[in-house]
C-alpha positions as CSV (number, residue, x, y, z in Angstrom):
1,X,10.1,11.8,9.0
2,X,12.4,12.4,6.2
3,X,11.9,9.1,4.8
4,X,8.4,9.4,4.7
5,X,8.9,12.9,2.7
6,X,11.8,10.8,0.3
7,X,9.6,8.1,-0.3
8,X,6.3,10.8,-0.7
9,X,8.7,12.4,-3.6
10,X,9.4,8.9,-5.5
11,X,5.8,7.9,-5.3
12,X,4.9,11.3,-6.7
13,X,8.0,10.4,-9.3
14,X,6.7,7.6,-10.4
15,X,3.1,8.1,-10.4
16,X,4.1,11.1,-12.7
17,X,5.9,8.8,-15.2
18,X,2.9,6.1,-15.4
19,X,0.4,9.3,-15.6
20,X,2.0,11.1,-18.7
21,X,2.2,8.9,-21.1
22,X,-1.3,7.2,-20.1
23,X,-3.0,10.5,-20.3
24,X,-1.4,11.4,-23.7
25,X,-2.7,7.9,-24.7
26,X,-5.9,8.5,-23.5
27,X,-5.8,12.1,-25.2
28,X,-5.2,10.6,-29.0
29,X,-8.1,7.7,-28.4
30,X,-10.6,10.9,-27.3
31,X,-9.2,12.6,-30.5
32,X,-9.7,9.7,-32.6
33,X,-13.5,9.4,-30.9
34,X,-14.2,12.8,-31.5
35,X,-12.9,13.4,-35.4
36,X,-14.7,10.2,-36.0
C-alpha cells in the first residue's frame, strides 16, 4: 500500500517535469501562431 502511494508520487514527479517544460513549449509556438 505505501509503495503504491511512493511510486503514485514519483509518477506524478515526473510526469510534472516532462509536462512543464512541454506546455511552456507549446505556449510560445501558440504565441508565435497567434502574433503571426
Amino acid at each position: 500500500c505505501i509503495t503504491r502511494v511512493v511510486l503514485k508520487m514519483i509518477g506524478e514527479h515526473f510526469n510534472s517535469i516532462i509536462l512543464i517544460p512541454f506546455l511552456n513549449e507549446f505556449n510560445k509556438i501558440l504565441r508565435f501562431i497567434i502574433n503571426y
